[in-house]
C-alpha positions, -999 to +999 in steps of 0.1 A: -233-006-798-239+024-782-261+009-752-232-011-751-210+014-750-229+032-721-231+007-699-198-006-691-187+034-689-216+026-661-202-008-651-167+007-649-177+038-626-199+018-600-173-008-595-147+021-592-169+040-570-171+010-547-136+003-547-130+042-539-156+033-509-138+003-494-107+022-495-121+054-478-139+028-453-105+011-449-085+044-446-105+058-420-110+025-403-069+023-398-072+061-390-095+053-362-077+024-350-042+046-343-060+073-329-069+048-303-037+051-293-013+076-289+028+075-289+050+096-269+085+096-264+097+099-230+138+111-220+148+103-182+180+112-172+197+082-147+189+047-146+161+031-159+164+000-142+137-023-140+117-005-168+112-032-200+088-031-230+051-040-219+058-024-189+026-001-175+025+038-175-002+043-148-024+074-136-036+076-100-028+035-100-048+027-131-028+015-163-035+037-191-008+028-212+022+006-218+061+012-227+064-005-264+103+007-274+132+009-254+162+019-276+196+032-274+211+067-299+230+091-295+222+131-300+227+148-330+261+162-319+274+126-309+286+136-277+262+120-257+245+083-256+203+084-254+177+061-244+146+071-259+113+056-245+083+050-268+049+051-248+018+041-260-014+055-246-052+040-248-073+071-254-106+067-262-118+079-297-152+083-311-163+088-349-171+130-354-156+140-321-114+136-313-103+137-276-071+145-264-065+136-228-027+131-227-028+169-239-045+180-213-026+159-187+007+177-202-011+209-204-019+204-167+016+200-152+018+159-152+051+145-157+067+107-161+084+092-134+100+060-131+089+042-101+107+026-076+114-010-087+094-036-070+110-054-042+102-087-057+105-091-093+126-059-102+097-047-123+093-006-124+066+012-141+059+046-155+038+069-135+022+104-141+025+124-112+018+163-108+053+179-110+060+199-077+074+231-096+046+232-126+058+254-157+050+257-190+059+232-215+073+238-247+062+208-270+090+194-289+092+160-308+115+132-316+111+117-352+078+128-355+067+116-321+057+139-289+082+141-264+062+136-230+077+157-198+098+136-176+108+144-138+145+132-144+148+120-108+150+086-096+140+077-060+165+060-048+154+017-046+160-007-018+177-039-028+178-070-013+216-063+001+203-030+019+173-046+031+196-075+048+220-050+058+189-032+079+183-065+094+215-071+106+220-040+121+186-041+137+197-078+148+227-062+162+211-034+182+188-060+202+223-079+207+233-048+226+202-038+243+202-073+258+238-072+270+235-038+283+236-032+319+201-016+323+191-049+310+209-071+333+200-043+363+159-057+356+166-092+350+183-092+386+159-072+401+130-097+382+147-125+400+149-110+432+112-100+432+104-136+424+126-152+452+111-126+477+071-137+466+082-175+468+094-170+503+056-154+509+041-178+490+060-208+515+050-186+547+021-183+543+013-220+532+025-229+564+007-202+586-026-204+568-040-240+581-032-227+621-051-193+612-077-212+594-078-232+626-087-201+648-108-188+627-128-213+622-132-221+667-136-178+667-167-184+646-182-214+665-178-196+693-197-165+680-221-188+668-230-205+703-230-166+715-254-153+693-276-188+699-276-180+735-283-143+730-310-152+710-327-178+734-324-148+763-346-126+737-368-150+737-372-157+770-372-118+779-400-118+749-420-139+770-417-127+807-400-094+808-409-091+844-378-117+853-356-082+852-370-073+884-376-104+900-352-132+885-358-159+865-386-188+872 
């Protein structure tokens, strides 16, 4: 009874150890898995158009996290309506050795900034740029979440109205450079020029065949010259003593 006895007290403590192992295994396992990734809460005061959940949070263009909440509260006086956005950054984590990149980006002036919406589809995303006036931050939290420094400032965005307003002003300002009198003042002169070289054009179509003409009797005429020049040469070649007495 006593052997028994002893070994399901064993029994019982192995299977409890291993069941205290799968739990640590699964505890540290989950622990692992969220320090993956890191949530911050971000405040921007003016609109945050174009920002949606899923949308990136970038650094120097490469996504390193996405927005995952967008919600609506108000502060804890109830004067004033807030947007709190939750952030979620991918930070590599190793078993034994914890790194803390965000931290340092925080720790070395970076800020959020909503960008400008795109063009297109409306879509803005969250960027971390190095703030222009860097001081130091005081780290605060919202429910147990970091707050993450925000610039506050929204470039202003170009929508499709202003764009087409551009155009048609920039439609209208060719309008009125092409009726302007400068304009007119070149096209005349353009036409004039182009009368004036059709007129030289015509004389000289009908000059050109007489010139050609003399030209052409000027150089048979030079050429029977320098034939008879050249027969003389020969001839003096031969008897050069027909300078002093005449030719045979």
């Amino acid at each position: 009874m006593r052997h028994e006895r002893f070994y399901t007290l064993v029994g019982v403590f192995v299977v409890g150890a291993l069941c205290l192992m799968l739990l640590g295994a699964a505890f540290f396992y989950e622990e692992y898995k969220r320090a993956q990734v890191q949530t911050f809460v971000m405040f921007f005061k003016g609109s945050l158009r174009g920002l949606t959940a899923a949308a990136p949070v970038t650094y120097r263009g490469v996504k390193i996290g996405e927005v995952n909440l967008i919600e609506i509260t108000e502060n804890k006086a109830g004067t004033n309506v807030r947007i709190p956005v939750y952030v979620q950054f991918f930070v590599e984590k190793t078993f034994g050795f914890s790194q803390d990149p965000i931290r340092l980006l925080i720790n070395n002036g970076y800020i959020g900034n909503i960008s400008k919406p795109n063009l297109l589809t409306g879509v803005a995303e969250v960027e971390l740029i190095k703030s222009s006036s860097p001081r130091k931050f005081k780290q605060t939290y919202y429910h147990g979440y970091p707050i993450f420094p925000t610039q506050n400032i929204i470039e202003k965005s170009t929508s499709i109205d202003e764009a087409l307003d551009a155009a048609k002003k920039t439609l209208q300002d060719i309008s009125e450079l092409v009726r302007s009198r400068e304009v007119r003042d070149t096209i005349e002169a353009a036409h004039r020029m182009a009368e004036s070289l059709d007129r030289l054009a015509y004389s000289l179509n009908q000059n050109v065949p007489s010139v050609v003409a003399y030209l052409d009797q000027s150089l048979k005429q030079i050429s029977n010259a320098a034939y008879s020049t050249q027969n003389l040469m020969d001839y003096l070649s031969r008897y050069p003593e027909s300078l002093l007495r005449g030719k045979r």
